[in-house]
Structure formats: structure tokens, C-alpha cells
N, C-alpha and C positions, 0 to 999 in steps of 0.2 A: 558180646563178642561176635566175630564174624561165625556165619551160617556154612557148614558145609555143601546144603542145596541152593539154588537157586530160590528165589520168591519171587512167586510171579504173580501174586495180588495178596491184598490188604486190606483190612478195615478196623476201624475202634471200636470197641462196644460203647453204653454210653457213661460208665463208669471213671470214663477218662483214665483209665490206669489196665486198660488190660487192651489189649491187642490181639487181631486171629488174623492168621498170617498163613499162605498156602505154598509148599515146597515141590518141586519138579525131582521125580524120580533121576537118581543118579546115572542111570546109564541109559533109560526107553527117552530124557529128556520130558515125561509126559508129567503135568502137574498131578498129583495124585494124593497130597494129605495135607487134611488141616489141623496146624494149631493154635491152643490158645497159651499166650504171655501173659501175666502177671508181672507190670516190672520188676525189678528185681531179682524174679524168681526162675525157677528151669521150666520152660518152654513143655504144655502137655498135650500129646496128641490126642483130635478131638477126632478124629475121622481119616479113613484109609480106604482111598476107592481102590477095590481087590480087580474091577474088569478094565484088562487092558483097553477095551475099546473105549472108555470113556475120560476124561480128563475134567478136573474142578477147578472153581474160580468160589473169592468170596467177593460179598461187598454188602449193601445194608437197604432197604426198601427204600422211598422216596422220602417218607417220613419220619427215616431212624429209630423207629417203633423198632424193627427185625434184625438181625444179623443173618444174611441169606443164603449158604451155598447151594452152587448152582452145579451136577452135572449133568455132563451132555456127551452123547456118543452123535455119529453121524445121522440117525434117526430116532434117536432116543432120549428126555430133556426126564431130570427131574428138581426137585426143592426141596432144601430141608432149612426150616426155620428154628431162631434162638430169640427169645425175648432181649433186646439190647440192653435192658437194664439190670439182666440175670445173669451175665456171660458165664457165670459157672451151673447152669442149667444145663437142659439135656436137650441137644440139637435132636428135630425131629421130624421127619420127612410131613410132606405137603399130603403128597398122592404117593400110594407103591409104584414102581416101578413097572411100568408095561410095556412090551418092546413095541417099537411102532410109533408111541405117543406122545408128543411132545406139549410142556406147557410152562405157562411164567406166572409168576406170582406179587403181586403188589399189596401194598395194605395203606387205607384210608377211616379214618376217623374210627377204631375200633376195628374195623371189617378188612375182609382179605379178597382180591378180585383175581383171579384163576382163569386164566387162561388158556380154552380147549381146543387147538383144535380137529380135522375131521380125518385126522390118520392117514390124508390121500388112500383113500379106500372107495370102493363105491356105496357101498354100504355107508360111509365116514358121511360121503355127500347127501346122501337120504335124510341121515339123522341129524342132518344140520339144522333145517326146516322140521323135527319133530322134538314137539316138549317132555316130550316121556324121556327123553337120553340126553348126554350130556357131548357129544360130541359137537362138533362146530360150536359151541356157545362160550360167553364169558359167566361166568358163575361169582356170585357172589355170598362168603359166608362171616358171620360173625368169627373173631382172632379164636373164638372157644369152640368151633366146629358147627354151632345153633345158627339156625338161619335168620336173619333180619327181616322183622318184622315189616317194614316197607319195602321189599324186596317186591317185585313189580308183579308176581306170580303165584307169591303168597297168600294159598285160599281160595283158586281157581282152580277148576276143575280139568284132569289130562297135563296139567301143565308143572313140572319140576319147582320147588319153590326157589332151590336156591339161584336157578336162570336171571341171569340181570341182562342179557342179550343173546340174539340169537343167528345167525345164516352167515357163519364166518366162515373162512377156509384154512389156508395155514398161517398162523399167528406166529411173526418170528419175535415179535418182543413187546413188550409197556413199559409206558412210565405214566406218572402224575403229574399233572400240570403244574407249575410252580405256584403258579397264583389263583386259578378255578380248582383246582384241586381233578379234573375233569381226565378218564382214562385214557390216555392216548394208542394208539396201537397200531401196530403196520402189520402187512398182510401178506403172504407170497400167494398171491393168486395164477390165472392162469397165464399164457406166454401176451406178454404185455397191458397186463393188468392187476402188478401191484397195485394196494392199496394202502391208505393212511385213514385211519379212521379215530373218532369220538363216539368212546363208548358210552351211549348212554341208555337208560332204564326204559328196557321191555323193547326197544329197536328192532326191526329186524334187516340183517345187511346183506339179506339177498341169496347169497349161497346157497345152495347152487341156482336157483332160479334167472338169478343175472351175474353176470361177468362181466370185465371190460376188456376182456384178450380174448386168445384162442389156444383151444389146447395145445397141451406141446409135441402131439402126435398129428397135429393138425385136424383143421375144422372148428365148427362155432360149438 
């Protein structure tokens, strides 16, 4: 039957008979819970984001492995993943929530690729270029949290295992290649130096040591 809220995104689990569907609060207008359908059946709420500043969207990783919700405040990104073949499991966050921190989350052949990156902090920009932290970097972990044995840093010394790249700045989004399978990722850099990059293993992309703008308070 008709919805009393709006829906403002969708996806299927892989089950072909269930559906998560995301409804906008009746009077802020602001998307704010998900649920999951069972056809047939009454519609169960899976999730209710309580902070006004933030607003949720679903949809499903490149490889239909996840069912993804994504929230985001104006500084603020997180993930919570659902196995697609389990849709009656327990949706479960990526990372906690940290105010500040934004990140995206993809999954390829077993593995989940996480996307850090450096808080626009100065601090954020240091740690981009160091292996000991996880800021500026794309991380790569096995779907079970264990880190991948080929992982490029695996068994080196100083150096994070789970790092699968490193001297990003601000990552606004990935996806997977249709056909290399190969990470893509765009980049809000500094004033006229977006970027698009191919993420690949043990790379490093510079941040902060190179840019191709200039800051947005002016200067190189």
C-alpha cells in the first residue's frame, strides 16, 4: 500500500524478495530511517538516525556483496554494512563515528577498501605521509576485520598493515571498476587541484608533499 513518508533511496538485498528502503522524516523533510520489506509482510524498522544534523541514504557496494547505509552530516561520513545475502542480519557500523572524519567504503573479492581521509587538520596533513596512523590513507581489510595477507605492508617494520595506500587528502567518494575491478577515487584537494585517482597497492599520492592548486587562504 501507499507510504505515509517519502522514499528517498532503495535497494534489494540478494535474496530477491526483500527490500531496504529509506523514509524522510515527516515534518524536518530530512531522510532519517531505514527499513527492511519482506514482501508480503509489514515493513521493519532497521535503523533511526536520532542526530538532526545528519541525514541516510542506502544502496549496495559495487559487487552486491553489502547492503550499505551511508550517513553524513556536513563534516561527518559514516558506514554501516549488511551482508546482502543475510538481509535479516544485524547492520553494523564500519568505523565509530568521529566528529570531523569522513570515509567510504567498498568491497572487492572478500576484502573491504576504506577510505581515510586527513580531517583538513594540520596534524591530518602530517599523518598523511606517516605509516603509524591511518589518516590520509586508503586501508585495506579482509569482510572479517583480519588483515590481507598481501596487503603491501604486511610485515614491515613502522608501517600499518592494513595501509594499501597512502598521501591522500580529502576523499569524497569510490567506486570499482566495472571491468579491472581497480579503485577509483576522487579527491577534494586544494583550490584548483582536484583530483581522480587509481588506487593501487603501497602508492604514494603525494599529500601533502605535492598539490596541484593553491590553498584556499591563498599561497602555494
Amino acid at each position: 500500500g501507499p507510504l505515509a513518508e517519502r522514499v528517498t533511496s532503495v535497494t534489494w538485498a540478494a535474496d530477491g524478495g526483500t527490500v531496504f528502503y529509506v523514509t524522510e522524516h515527516a515534518v524536518t523533510k530530512r531522510p532519517d530511517t531505514l527499513w527492511r520489506l519482506e514482501l508480503g509482510r509489514t515493513p521493519v524498522k532497521v535503523y533511526d538516525e536520532k542526530d538532526e544534523l545528519f541525514s541516510i541514504g542506502v544502496g549496495r557496494t559495487k559487487d552486491k556483496k553489502f547492503v550499505v547505509l551511508g550517513s553524513r552530516s556536513t563534516d561527518t561520513w559514516d558506514r554501516w554494512l549488511l551482508p546482502a545475502a543475510t538481509p535479516g542480519g544485524e547492520l553494523r557500523p564500519v568505523l565509530p563515528r568521529e566528529k570531523g572524519h569522513k570515509y567510504d567504503v567498498e568491497h572487492r573479492d572478500g576484502t573491504l577498501f576504506i577510505t581515510l581521509g586527513d580531517r583538513s587538520i594540520t596534524e591530518g596533513r602530517m599523518q598523511a605521509q606517516r605509516m603509524d596512523g591511518l589518516l590520509g590513507k586508503i586501508v585495506r581489510i579482509n569482510s572479517d576485520g583480519t588483515i590481507p595477507k598481501d596487503n603491501p605492508f604486511v610485515g614491515k617494520e613502522g608501517g600499518r598493515p592494513e595501509i594499501w595506500s597512502l598521501g591522500h587528502r580529502t576523499i569524497q567518494g569510490a567506486t570499482l571498476h566495472p571491468t579491472t575491478g581497480e579503485l577509483w577515487e576522487v579527491e577534494h584537494g586544494t583550490r584548483g587541484g582536484d583530483e581522480i585517482n587509481i588506487s593501487r597497492k603501497g602508492k604514494d599520492y603525494g599529500w601533502p608533499t605535492i598539490a596541484y592548486g593553491i590553498e584556499y587562504a591563498g599561497g602555494a
